[in-house]
C-alpha positions in Angstrom: -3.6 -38.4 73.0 -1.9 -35.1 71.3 1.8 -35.1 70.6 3.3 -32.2 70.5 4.4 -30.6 66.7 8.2 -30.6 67.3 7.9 -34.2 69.1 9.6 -36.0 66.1 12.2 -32.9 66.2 12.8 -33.5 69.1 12.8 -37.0 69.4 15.4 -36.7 66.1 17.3 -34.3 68.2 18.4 -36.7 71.4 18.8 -39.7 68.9 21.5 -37.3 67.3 23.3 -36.2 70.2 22.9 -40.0 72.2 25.2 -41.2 68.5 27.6 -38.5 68.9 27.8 -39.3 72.6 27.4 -43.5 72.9 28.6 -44.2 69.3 31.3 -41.8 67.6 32.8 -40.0 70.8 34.5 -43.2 72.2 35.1 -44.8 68.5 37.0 -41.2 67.8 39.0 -41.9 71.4 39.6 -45.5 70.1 41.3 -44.6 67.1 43.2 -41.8 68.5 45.1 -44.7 71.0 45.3 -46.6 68.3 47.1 -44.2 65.7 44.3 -44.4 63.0 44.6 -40.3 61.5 41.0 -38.2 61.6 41.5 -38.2 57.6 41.5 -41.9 56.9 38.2 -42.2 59.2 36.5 -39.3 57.1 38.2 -40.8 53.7 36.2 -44.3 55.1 33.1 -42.6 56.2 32.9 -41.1 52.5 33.6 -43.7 50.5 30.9 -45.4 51.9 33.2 -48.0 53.8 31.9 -49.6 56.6 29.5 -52.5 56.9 30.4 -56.0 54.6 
């Protein structure tokens, strides 16, 4: 079986746009209802918040 030389590109590629679609999209929505500010996400994000 041959696999083509941009397969894991490409295979990088949809993983990428299904988290920005599936994953960060709604949880973006979800804080704008519930009044969280784009900075203190980011601020999170790069502080390495997250996961306990």
């Amino acid at each position: 079986m041959f696999v083509s030389d941009k397969a894991q590109e490409t295979l990088r590629d949809e993983r990428r746009r299904r988290f920005f679609a599936e994953v960060l999209d709604p949880m973006l929505a979800e804080a704008r209802v519930i009044g969280i500010p784009l900075a203190d996400i980011v601020s999170r994000i790069q502080g390495g918040g997250g996961a306990r």
